[in-house]
Residue frames relative to the residue before (quaternion, step in Angstrom):
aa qw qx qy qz dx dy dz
X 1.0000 0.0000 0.0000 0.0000 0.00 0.00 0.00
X 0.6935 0.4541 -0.2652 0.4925 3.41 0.64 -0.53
X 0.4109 0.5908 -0.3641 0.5913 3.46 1.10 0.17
X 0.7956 0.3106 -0.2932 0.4296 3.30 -0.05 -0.94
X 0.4321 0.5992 -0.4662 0.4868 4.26 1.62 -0.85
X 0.7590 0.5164 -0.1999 0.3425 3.43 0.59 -1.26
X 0.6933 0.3826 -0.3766 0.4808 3.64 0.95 -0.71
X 0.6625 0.3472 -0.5378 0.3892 3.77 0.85 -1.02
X 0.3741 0.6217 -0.6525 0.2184 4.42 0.37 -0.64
X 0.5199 0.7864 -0.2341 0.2377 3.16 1.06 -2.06
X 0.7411 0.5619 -0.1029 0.3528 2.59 0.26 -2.49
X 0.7481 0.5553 -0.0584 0.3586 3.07 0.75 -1.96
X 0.6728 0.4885 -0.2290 0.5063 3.56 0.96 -0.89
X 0.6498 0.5844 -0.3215 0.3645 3.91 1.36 -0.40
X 0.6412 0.6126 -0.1222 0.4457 2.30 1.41 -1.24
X 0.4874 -0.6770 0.5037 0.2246 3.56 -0.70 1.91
X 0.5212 -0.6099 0.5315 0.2720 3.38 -1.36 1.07
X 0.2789 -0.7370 0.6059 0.1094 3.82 -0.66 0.80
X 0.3569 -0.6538 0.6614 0.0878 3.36 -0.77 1.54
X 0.4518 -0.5697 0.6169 0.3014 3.34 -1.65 0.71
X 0.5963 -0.5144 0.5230 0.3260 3.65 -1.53 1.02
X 0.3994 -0.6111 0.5870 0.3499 3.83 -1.17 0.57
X 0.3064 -0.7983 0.4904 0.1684 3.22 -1.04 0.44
X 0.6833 -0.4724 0.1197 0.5437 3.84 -0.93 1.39
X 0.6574 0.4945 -0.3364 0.4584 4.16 0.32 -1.27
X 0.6407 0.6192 -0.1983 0.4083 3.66 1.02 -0.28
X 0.7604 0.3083 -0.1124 0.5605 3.13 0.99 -1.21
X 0.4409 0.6762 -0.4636 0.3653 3.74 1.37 0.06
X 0.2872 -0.7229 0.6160 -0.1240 3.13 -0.84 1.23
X 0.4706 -0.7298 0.4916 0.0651 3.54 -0.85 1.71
X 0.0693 -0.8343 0.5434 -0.0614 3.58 0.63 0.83
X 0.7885 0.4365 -0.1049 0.4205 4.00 -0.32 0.58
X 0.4045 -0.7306 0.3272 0.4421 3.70 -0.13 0.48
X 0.3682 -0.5222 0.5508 0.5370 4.11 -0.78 0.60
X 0.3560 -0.7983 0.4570 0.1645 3.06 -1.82 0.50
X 0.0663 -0.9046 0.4203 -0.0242 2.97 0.09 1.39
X 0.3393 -0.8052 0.4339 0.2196 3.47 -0.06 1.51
X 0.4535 -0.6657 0.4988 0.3200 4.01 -0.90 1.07
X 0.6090 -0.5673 0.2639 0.4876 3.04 -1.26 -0.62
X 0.4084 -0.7658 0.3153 0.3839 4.09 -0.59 0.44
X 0.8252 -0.4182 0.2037 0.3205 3.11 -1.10 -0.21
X 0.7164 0.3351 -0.3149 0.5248 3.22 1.69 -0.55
X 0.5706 0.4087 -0.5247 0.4818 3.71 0.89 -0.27
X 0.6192 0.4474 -0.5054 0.4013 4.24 0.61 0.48
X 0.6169 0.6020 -0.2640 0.4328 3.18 1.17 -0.04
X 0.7976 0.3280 -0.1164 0.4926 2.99 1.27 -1.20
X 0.2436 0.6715 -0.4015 0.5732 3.17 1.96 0.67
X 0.8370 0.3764 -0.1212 0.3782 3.37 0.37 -1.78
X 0.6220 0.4949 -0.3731 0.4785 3.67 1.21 0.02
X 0.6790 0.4645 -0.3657 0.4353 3.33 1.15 -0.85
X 0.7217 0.3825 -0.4266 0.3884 3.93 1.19 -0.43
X 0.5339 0.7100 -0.3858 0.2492 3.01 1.23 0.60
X 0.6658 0.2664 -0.2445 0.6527 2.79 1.49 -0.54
X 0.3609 0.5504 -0.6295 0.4130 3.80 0.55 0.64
X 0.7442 0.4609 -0.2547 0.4110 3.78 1.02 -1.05
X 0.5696 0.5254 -0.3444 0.5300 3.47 1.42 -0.34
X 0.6937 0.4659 -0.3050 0.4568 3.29 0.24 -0.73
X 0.3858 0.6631 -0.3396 0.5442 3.80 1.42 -0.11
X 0.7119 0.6351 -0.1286 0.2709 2.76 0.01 -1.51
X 0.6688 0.4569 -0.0455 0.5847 3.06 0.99 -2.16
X 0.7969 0.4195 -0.3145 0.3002 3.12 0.28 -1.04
X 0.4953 0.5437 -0.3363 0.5882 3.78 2.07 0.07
X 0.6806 0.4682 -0.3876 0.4091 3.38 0.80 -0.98
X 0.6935 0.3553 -0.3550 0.5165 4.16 0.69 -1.40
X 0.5320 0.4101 -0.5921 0.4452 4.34 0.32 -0.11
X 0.5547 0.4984 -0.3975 0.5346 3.93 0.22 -0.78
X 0.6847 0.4128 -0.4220 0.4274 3.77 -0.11 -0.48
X 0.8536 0.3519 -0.1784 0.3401 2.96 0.33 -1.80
X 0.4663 0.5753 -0.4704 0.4799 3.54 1.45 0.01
X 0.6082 0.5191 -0.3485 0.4891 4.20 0.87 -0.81
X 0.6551 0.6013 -0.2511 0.3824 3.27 0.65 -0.87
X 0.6183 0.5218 -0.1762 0.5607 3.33 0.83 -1.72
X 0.6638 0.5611 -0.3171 0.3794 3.82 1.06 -0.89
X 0.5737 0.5218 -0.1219 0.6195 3.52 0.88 -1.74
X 0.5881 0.3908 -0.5136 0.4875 4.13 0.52 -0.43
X 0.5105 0.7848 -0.1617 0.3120 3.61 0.82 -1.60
X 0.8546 0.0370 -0.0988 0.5084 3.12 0.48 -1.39
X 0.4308 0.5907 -0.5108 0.4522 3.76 1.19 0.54
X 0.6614 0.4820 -0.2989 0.4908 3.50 1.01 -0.62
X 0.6541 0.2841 -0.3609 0.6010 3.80 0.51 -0.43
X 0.7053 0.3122 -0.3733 0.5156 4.26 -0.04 0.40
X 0.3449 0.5811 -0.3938 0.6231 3.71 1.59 0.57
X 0.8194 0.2544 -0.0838 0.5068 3.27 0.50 -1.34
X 0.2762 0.7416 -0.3635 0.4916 3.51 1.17 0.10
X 0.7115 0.6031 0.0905 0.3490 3.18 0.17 -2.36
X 0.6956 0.5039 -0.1520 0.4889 2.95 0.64 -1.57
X 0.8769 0.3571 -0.0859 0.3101 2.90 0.42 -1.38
X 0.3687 0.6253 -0.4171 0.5469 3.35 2.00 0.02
X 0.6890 0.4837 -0.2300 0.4883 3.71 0.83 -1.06
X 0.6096 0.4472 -0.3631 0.5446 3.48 0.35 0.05
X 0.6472 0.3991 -0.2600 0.5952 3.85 0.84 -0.95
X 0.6949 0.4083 -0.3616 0.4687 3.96 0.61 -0.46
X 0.6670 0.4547 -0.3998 0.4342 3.66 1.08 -0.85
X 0.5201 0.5335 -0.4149 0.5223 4.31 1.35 -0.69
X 0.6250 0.5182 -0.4231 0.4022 3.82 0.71 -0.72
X 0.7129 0.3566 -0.2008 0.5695 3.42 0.47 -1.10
X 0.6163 0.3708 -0.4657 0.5155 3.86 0.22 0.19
X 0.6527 0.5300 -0.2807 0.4628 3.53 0.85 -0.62
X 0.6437 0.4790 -0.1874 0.5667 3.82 1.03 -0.78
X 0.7606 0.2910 -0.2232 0.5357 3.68 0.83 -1.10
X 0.2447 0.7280 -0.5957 0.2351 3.77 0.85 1.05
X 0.4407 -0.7515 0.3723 0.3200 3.90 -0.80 0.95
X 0.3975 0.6123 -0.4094 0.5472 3.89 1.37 -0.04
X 0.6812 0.4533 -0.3906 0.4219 3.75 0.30 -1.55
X 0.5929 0.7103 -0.1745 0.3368 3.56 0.84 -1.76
X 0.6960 0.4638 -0.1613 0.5239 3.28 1.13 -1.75
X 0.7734 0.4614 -0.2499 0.3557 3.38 0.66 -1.02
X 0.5043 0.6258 -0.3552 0.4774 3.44 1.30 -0.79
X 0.8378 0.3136 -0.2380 0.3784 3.65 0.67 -1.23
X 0.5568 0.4816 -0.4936 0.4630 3.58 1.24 0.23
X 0.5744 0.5252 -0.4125 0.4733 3.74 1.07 -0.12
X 0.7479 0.2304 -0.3582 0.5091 3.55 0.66 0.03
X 0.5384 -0.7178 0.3178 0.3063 3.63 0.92 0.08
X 0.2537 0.6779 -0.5210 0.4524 3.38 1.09 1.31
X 0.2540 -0.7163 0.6459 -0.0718 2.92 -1.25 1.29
X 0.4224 -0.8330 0.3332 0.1292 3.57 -0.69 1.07
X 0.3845 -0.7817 0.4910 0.0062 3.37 -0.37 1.07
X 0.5143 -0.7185 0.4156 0.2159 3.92 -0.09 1.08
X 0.8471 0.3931 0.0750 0.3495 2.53 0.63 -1.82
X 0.6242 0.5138 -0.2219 0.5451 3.16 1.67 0.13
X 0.6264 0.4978 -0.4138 0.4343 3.61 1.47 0.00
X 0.4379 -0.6134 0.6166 0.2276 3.25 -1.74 0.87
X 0.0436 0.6976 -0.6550 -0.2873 3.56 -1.17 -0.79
X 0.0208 0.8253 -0.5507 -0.1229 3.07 -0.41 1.19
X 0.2908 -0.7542 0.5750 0.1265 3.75 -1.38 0.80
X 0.1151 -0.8874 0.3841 0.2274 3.26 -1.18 0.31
């Protein structure tokens, strides 16, 4: 008996392995290009309007930075001739505190021979 376990093993091991047969839905073969639809005319259009204005809006957005960089400039230099100004006025108000001293005043009018008169001074304040 074991002989015979041993001849079919035999048998069995010679014997090429049989593949199953493809079946018809298998063997069907795409014949033709797949159709793959391009793009149409309005999604090329509506492509082309939207990079248009993606490019416009570029544009602007170079042209108003460019402004607001001039702008920010011209702010710039009104402020430093602000301060200029300022500071001319401060040196003109020390002049005129310096000039309207009551010694300077006093001395100026004994050099021309003016004699002072109570009753004729103002004080003015501001």
């Amino acid at each position: 008996m074991m002989n015979d376990n041993l001849a079919r093993q035999l048998e069995n091991e010679q014997q090429p392995l049989l593949q199953p047969e493809p079946t018809k839905e298998a063997k069907k073969v795409h014949i033709g290009n797949p159709q793959t639809k391009g793009v149409t005319r309005l999604e090329s259009a509506v492509m082309s309007f939207f990079s248009i204005v993606l490019f416009g809006l570029a544009v602007a957005h170079i042209a108003l930075s460019m402004q607001v960089s001039t702008v920010n400039r011209t702010i710039q230099d009104v402020q430093s001739q602000s301060v200029v100004t300022q500071i001319q006025n401060e040196n003109y108000e020390q002049k005129v505190q310096e000039l309207s001293r009551y010694d300077r005043v006093y001395t100026i009018a004994r050099d021309h021979n003016l004699e002072m008169n109570e009753e004729q001074i103002r004080n003015v304040f501001r």
